[in-house]
LUMNU-600802 format. One line per field, with one value per residue (C-alpha): residue number from 1; residue in one letter; x, y, z. Coordinates in steps of 0.02 Angstrom, whole numbers, padded with zeros to 5 digits, always signed. Layout:
<nunus>
resi	c(NUM ...)
resn	c(A ...)
c1	c(X ...)
c2	c(Y ...)
c3	c(Z ...)
</nunus>
This chain:
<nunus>
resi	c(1 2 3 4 5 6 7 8 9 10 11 12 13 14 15 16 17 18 19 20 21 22 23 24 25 26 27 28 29 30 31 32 33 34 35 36 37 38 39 40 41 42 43 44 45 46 47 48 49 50 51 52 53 54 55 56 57 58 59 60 61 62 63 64 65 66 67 68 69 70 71 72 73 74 75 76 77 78 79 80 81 82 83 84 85 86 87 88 89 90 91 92 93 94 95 96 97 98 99 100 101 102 103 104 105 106 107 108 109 110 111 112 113 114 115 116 117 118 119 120 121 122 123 124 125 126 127 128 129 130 131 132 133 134 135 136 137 138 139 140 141 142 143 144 145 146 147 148 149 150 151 152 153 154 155 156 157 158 159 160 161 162 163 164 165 166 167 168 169 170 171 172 173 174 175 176 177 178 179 180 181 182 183 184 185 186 187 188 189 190 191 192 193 194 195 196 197 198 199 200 201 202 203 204 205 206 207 208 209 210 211 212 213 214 215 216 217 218 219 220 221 222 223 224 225 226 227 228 229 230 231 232 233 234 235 236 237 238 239 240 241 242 243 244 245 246 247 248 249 250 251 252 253 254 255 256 257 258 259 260 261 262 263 264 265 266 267 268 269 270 271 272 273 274 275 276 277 278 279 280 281 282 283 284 285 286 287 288 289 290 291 292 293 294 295 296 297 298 299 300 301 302 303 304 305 306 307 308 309 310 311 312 313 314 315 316 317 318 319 320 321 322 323 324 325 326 327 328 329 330 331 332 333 334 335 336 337 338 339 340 341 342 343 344 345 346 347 348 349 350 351 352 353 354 355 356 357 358 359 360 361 362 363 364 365 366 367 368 369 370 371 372 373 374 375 376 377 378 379 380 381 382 383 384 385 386 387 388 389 390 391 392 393 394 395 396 397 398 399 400 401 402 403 404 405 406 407 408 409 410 411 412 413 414 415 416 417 418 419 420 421 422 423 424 425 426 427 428 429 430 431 432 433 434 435 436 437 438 439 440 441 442 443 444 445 446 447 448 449 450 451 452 453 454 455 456 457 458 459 460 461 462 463 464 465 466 467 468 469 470 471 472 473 474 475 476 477 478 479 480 481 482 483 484 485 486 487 488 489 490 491 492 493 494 495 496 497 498 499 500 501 502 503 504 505 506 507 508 509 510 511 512 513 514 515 516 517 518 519 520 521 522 523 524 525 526 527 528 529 530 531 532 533 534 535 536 537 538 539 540 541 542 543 544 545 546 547 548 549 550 551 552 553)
resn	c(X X X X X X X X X X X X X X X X X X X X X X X X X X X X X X X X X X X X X X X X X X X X X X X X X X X X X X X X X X X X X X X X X X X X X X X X X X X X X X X X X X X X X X X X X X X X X X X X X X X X X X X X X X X X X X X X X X X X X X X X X X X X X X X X X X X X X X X X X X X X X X X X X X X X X X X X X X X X X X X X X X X X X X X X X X X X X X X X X X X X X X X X X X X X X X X X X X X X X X X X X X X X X X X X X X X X X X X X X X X X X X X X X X X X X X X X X X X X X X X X X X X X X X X X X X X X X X X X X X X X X X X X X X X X X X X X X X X X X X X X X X X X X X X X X X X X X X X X X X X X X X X X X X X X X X X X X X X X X X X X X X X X X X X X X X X X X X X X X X X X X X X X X X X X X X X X X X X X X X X X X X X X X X X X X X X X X X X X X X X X X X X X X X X X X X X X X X X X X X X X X X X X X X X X X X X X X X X X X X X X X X X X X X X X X X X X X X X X X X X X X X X X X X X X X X X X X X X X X X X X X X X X X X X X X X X X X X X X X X X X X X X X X X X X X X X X X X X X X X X X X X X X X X X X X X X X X X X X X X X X X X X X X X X X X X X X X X X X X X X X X X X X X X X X X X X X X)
c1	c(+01247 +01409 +01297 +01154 +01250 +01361 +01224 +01145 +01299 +01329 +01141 +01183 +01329 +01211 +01083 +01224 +01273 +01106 +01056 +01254 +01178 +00994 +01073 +01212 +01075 +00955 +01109 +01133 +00934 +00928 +01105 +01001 +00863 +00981 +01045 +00882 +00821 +00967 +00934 +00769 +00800 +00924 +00814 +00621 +00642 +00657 +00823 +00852 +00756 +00571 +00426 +00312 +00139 +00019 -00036 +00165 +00189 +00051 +00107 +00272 +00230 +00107 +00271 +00357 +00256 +00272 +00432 +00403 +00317 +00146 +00069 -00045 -00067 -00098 -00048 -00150 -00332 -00477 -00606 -00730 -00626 -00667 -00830 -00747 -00608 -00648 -00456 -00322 -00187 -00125 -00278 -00276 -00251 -00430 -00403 -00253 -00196 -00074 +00056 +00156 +00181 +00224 +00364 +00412 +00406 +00532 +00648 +00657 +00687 +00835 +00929 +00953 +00860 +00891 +00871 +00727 +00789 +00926 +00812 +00891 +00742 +00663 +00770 +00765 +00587 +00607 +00727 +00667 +00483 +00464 +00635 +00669 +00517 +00536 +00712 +00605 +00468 +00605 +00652 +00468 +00417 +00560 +00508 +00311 +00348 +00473 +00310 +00160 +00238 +00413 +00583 +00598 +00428 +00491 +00670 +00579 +00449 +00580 +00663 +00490 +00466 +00612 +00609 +00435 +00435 +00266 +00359 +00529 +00403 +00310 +00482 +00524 +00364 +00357 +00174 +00147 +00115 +00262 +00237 +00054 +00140 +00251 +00131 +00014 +00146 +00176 +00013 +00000 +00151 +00075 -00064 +00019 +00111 -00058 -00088 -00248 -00154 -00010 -00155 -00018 -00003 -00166 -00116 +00028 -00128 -00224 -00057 -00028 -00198 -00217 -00047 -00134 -00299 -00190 -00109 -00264 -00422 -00519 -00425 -00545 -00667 -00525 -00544 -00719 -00626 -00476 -00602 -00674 -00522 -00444 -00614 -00618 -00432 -00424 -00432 -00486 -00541 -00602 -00688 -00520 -00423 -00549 -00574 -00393 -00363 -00504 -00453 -00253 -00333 -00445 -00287 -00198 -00303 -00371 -00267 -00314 -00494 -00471 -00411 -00539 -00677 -00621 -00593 -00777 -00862 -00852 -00675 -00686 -00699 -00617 -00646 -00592 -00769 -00864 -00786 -00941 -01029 -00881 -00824 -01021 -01132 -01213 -01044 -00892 -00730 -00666 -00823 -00858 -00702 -00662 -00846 -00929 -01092 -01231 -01315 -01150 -01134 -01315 -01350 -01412 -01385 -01514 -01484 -01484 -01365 -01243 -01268 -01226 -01067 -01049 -01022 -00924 -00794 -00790 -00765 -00612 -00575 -00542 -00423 -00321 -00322 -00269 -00112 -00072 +00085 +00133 +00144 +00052 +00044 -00129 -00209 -00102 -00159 -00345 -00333 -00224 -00363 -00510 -00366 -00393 -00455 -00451 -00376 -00216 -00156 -00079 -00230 -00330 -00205 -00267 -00437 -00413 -00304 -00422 -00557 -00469 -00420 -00629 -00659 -00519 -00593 -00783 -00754 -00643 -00774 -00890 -00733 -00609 -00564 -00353 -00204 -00144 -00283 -00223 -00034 -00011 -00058 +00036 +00189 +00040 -00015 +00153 +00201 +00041 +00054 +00219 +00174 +00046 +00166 +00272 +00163 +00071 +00267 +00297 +00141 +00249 +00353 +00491 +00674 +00800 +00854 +00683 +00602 +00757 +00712 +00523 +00584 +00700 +00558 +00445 +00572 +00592 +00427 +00403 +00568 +00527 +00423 +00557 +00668 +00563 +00554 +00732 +00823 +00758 +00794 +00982 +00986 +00889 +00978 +00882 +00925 +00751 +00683 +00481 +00404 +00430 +00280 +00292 +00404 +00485 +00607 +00467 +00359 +00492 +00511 +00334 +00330 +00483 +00391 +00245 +00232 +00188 +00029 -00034 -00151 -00159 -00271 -00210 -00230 -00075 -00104 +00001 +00142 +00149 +00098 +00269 +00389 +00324 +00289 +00128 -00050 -00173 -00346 -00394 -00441 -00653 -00786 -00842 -00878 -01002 -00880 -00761 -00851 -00923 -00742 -00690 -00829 -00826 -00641 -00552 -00459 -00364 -00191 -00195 -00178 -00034 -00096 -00025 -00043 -00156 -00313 -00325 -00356 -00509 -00685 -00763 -00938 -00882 -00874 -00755 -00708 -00549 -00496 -00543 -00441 -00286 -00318 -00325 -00159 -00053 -00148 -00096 +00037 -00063 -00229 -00377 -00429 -00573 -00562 -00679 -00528 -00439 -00269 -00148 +00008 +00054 +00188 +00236 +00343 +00410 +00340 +00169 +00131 +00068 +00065 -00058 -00071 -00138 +00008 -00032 +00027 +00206 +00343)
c2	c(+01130 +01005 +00874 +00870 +00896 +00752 +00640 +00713 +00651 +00487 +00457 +00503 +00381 +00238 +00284 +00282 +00087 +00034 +00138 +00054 -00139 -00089 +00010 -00124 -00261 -00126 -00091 -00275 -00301 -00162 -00225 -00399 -00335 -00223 -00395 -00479 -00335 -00325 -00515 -00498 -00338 -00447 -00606 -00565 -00428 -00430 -00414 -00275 -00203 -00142 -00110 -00264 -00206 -00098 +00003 +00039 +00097 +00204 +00285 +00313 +00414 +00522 +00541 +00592 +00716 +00803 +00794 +00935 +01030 +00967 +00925 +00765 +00752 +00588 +00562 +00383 +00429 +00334 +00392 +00419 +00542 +00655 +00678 +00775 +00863 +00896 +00901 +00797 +00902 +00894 +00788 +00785 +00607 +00561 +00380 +00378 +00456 +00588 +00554 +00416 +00500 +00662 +00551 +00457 +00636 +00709 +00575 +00581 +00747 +00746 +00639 +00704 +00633 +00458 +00368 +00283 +00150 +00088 +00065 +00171 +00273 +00108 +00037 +00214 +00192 +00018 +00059 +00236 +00176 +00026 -00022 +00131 +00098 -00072 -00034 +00105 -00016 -00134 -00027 +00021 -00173 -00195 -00061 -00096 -00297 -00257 -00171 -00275 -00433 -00442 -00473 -00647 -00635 -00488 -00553 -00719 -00598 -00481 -00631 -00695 -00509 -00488 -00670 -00663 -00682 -00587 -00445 -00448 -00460 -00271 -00226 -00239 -00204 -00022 +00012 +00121 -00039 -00024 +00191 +00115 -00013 +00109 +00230 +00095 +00047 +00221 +00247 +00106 +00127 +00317 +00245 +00145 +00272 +00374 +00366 +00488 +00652 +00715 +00849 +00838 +00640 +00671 +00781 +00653 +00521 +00627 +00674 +00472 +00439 +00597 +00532 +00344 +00408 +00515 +00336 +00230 +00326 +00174 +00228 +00394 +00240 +00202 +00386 +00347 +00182 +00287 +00433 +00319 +00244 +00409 +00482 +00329 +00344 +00518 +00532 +00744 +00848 +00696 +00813 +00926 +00766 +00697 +00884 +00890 +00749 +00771 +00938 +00863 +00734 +00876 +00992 +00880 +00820 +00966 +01030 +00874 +00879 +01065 +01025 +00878 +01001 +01141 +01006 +00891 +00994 +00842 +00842 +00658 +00615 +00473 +00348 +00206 +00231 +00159 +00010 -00052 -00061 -00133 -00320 -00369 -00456 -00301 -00176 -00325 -00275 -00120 -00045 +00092 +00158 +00127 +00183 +00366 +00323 +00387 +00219 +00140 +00283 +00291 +00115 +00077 -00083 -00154 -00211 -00396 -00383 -00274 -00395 -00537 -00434 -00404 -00606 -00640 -00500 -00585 -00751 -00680 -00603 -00776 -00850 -00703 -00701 -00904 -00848 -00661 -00737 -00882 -00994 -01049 -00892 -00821 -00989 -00928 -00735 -00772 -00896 -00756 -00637 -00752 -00763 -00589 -00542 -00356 -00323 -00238 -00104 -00207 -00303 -00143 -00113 -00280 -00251 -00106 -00168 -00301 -00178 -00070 -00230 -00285 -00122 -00144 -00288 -00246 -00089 -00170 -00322 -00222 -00145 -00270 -00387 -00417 -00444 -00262 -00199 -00320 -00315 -00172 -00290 -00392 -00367 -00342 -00525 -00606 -00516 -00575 -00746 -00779 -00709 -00867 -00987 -00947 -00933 -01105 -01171 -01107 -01194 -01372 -01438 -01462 -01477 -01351 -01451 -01493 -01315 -01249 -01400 -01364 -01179 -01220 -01331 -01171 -01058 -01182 -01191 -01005 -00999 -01132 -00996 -00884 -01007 -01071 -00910 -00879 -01044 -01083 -00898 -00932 -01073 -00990 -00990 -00864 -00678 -00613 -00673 -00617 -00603 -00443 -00374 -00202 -00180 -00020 +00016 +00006 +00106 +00257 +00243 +00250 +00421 +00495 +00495 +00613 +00777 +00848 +00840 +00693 +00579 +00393 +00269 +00105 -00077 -00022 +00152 +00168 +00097 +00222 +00346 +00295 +00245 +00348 +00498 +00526 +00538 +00389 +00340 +00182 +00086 +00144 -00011 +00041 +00150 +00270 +00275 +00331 +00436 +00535 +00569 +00635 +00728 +00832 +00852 +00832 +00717 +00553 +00562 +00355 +00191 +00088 -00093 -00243 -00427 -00400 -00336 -00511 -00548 -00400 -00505 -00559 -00463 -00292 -00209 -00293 -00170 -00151 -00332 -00329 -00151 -00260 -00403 -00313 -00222 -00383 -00474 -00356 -00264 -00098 +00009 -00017 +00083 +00214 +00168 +00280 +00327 +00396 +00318 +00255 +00281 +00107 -00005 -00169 -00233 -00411 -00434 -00414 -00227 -00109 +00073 +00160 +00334 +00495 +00563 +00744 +00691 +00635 +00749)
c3	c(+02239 +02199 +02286 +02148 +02020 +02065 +02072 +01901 +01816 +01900 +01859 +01660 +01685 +01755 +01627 +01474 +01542 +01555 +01378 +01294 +01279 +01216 +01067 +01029 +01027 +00923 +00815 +00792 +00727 +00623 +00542 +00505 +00455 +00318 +00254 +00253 +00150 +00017 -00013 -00037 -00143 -00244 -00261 -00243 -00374 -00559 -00649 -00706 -00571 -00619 -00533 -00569 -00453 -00542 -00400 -00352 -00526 -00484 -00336 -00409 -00569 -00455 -00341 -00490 -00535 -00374 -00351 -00506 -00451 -00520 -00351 -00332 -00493 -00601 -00788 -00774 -00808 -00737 -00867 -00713 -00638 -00805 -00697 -00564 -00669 -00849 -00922 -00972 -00919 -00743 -00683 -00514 -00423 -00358 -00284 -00201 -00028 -00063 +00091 +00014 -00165 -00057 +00036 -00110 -00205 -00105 -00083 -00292 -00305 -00197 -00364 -00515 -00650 -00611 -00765 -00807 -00959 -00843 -00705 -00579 -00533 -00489 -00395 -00270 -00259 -00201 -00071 -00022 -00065 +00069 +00103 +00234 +00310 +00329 +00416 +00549 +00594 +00682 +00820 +00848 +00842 +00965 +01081 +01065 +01099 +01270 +01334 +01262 +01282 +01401 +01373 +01315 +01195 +01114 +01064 +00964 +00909 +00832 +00736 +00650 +00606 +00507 +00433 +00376 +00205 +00174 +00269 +00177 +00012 +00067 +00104 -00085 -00159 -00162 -00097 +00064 +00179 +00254 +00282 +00370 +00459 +00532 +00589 +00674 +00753 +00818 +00840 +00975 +01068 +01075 +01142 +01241 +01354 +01364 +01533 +01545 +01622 +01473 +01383 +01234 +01202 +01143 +01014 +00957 +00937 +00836 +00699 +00693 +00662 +00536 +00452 +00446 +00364 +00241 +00178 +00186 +00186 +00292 +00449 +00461 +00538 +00671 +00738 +00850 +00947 +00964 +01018 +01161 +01224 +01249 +01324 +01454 +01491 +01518 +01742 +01692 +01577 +01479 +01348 +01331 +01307 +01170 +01086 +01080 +01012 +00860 +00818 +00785 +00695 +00584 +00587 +00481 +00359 +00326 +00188 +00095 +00141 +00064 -00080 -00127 -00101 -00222 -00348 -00290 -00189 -00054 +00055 +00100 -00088 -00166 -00297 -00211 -00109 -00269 -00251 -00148 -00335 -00404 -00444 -00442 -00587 -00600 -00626 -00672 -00631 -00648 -00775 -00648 -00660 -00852 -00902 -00944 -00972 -00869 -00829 -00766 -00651 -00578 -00552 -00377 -00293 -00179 -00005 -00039 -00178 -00032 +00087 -00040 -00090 +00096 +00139 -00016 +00052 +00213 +00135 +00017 +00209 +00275 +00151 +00148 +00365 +00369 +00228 +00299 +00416 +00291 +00438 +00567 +00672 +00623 +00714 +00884 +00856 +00847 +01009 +01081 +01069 +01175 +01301 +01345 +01514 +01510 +01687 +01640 +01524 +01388 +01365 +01354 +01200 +01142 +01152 +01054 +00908 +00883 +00874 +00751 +00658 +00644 +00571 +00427 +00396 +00379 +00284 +00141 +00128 +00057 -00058 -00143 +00017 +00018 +00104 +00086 +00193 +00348 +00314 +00429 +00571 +00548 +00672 +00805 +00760 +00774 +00917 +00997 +00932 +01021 +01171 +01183 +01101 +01240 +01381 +01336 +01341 +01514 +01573 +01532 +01635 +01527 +01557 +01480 +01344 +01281 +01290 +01184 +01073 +01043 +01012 +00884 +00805 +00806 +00733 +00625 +00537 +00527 +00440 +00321 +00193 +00158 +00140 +00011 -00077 -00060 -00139 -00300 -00339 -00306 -00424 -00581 -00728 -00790 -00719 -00738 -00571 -00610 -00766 -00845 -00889 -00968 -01097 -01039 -01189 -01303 -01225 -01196 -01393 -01424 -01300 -01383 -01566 -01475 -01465 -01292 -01232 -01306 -01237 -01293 -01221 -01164 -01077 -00972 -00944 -00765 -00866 -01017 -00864 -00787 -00915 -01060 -00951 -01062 -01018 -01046 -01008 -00943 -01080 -01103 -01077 -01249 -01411 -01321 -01189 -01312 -01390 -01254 -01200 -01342 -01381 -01198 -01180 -01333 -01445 -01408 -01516 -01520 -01449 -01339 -01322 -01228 -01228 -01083 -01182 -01225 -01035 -01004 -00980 -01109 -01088 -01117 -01298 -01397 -01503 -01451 -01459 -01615 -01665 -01567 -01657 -01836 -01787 -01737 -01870 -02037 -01962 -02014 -01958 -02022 -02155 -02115 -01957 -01833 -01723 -01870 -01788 -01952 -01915 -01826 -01750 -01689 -01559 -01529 -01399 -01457 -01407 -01523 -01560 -01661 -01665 -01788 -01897 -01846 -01645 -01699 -01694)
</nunus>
């Protein structure tokens, strides 16, 4: 017995040595990538710090609220969603995913009452928000690149992901891109190391892929490819392998898909699914959503008018593909992709991340085409970019000297963006380093002089959601709009208007630029007017606040 157990621990040993340099270098990324991210915090960010993207503002008050104890539940009110819920009081969240705010919920409610004037509660859903995840999807790019691409690809690959600028921007930005990024990432290094025999790595695929599709519902399209690849990899029991995998994927969602049927009657329902009528002649912008009316609702498209929509998505597609690295990279990827021959396991990988990729893309033409919906490929197209850089390089016949040259040239030019991003913010003389867009301190004023349970209606309603804590409805298309909301659900206390009403298209009801413009214009409400909303105020910097006297305090 002294003989094996000798050799156990002199194989631990050998293991430890070879183990000690792969975590000092992994240390040594990770403590880089930390730095890049605390500059970018410091300079790509507003001072003081704020959330400046609508749709992270978003998230975080629905992360707020269940961090109480509310569940996923939204205090920004598409007027749509009044379809499927009939109440203004803890209206459930109908658009979004739910596992980002559930993350971002209970990282929040591990502080106490951060506070929200100062911007501290901000600043922790910046770093807990994206940051963190930012910070876990380098050792899993590190680990997926030594196996997809070798040794040498994956250290040059590793630098451009941590220097990208449209990467170190996500990392800031608060949205769940960087939560998806993480998770594809698993998901292909999990499919990866599938070798057709483990009954349980199916199981692991199906909880990525159920975790994926509960932070972007267009991933529930990704579960068929997925499906085949593990059915054709399996060497037996293909049909155990796939069922298992399936049922994970079901297992998982299914709470969710649960919950959207007691409150729809349809478990895959979301809003963000009428987006295919949305952004069109026939329904502008965002009517769907901010409209009531029955003719908004139950207008049918015809096929041409898709297919139209359709080409202009993948158009949109294509100017967002050529930008998504900020460099030259996306030109390598694509070539990258014709290069593959298919006879070995990592291209297999390849053929099936560029599958999964097509499929992104051709769902969210038809939806509202943009760089958030590729970002989370984006480590899989640098990674595969360099590999081809690198490989077309070894093809020369170039001395030592010259080969580190034309490297340094290429790290170079992929640096050049975020340096560009990064110096004129050092030499601003002005602290604020982004526009400030919602006045915060006004707004928490406005909500203190409320009693609870009001329910305004704004221009900005995910930022009086947010920073006033207080429920508001997208501002209505219209006066029947309006009306019919009132009428079926009860009274709207008042008003919170923005500079930005002045912005909303032209060809909708302008009743409410000209309530906004009466307001600024005589400093007072309009007498009789059909809201019955007097009691008003001004801000400097041009927001105003009209509400009825019976709804302050």
């Amino acid at each position: 017995m002294a003989e094996p157990i000798e050799k156990k621990v002199q194989d631990f040993v050998v293991g430890v040595d070879k183990f000690s340099p792969k975590a000092i270098k992994i240390t040594i990324w990770m403590t880089v990538s930390l730095v890049l991210f605390f500059i970018s915090f410091a300079l790509l960010t507003s001072y003081p710090i704020r959330l400046n993207q609508i749709d992270a503002i978003d998230y975080a008050q629905i992360a707020r609220n269940f961090s109480r104890g509310e569940g996923i539940t939204t205090k920004f009110i598409r007027p749509v969603s009044l379809r499927f819920f009939p109440h203004y009081e803890n209206h459930p969240e109908l658009t979004s995913p739910p596992l980002y705010p559930i993350i971002l919920g209970t990282f929040l409610k591990l502080f106490d009452k951060p506070g929200q004037l100062l911007g501290e509660i901000d600043r922790k859903v910046i770093i807990f928000g994206s940051g963190l995840f930012f910070l876990l999807s380098v050792p899993l790019f590190s680990w997926l690149a030594f196996k997809l691409v070798g040794r040498n690809v994956a250290y040059l690959a590793l630098f451009f992901y941590v220097t990208n600028i449209i990467v170190l921007k996500n990392s800031v930005s608060a949205l769940p891109d960087m939560l998806l990024t993480t998770l594809l990432l698993s998901l292909v290094l999990a499919l990866f190391y599938y070798e057709g025999s483990n009954i349980f790595k199916p199981v692991l695929i199906g909880a990525i892929l159920g975790l994926c599709y509960l932070t972007r519902y267009s991933f529930s399209l990704c579960v068929f490819p997925v499906l085949f690849y593990i059915f054709i990899k399996a060497k037996r029991y293909k049909l155990i392998h796939a069922v298992m995998f399936l049922v994970t994927f079901l297992v998982v969602i299914f709470p969710w898909l649960l919950r959207n049927y007691r409150i729809t009657g349809n478990p895959f329902f979301t809003l963000e699914w009428y987006k295919f009528k949305m952004f069109t002649e026939v329904i502008p912008g965002n009517l769907f959503w901010r409209s009531y009316v029955e003719q908004v609702f139950n207008r049918e498209l015809d096929f041409f008018f898709m297919l139209r929509k359709f080409c202009m998505g993948i158009k949109n597609h294509y100017a967002e593909l050529l930008s998504i690295t900020n460099n030259f990279l996306f030109g390598f990827f694509i070539v990258s992709l014709f290069a593959i021959n298919g006879k070995n396991k990592q291209n297999r990988i390849k053929w099936l991340i560029m599958l999964l990729l097509v499929i992104q893309l051709a769902v969210s033409a038809y939806f509202w085409p943009g760089a958030n919906v590729i970002f989370p490929f984006v480590p899989l197209m640098i990674m595969f970019a360099v590999e081809l850089f690198y490989e077309l390089l070894s093809r020369k016949k170039l001395d030592p000297f010259m080969r580190i040259a034309v490297i340094l040239i290429f790290v170079a030019m992929n640096c050049v963006p975020t340096l560009f991003a990064y110096v004129p913010k050092l030499f601003q003389e002005d602290m604020y380093r982004s526009p400030k867009k919602y006045w915060e301190d006004d707004i928490i004023t406005a909500a203190r002089s409320l009693k609870p349970r009001s329910v305004l209606i704004s221009d900005v309603p995910w930022a009086i959601a947010w920073y006033g804590n207080i429920t508001s409805i997208w501002l209505p298309w219209g006066t029947e709009d309006f009306n019919n909301i009132t009428e079926k659900f009860g009274q709207i206390q008042g008003c919170y208007f923005s500079p930005m009403v002045l912005r909303y298209p032209q060809d909708e009801d302008k009743i409410w630029l000209k309530f906004y413009s009466y307001l600024i214009r005589y400093r007072k409400a309009p007498e009789n007017n059909i809201f019955e909303w007097y009691d008003m105020k001004s801000y400097t910097q041009g927001d105003v606040f009209c509400v009825n006297k019976d709804a302050l305090k």
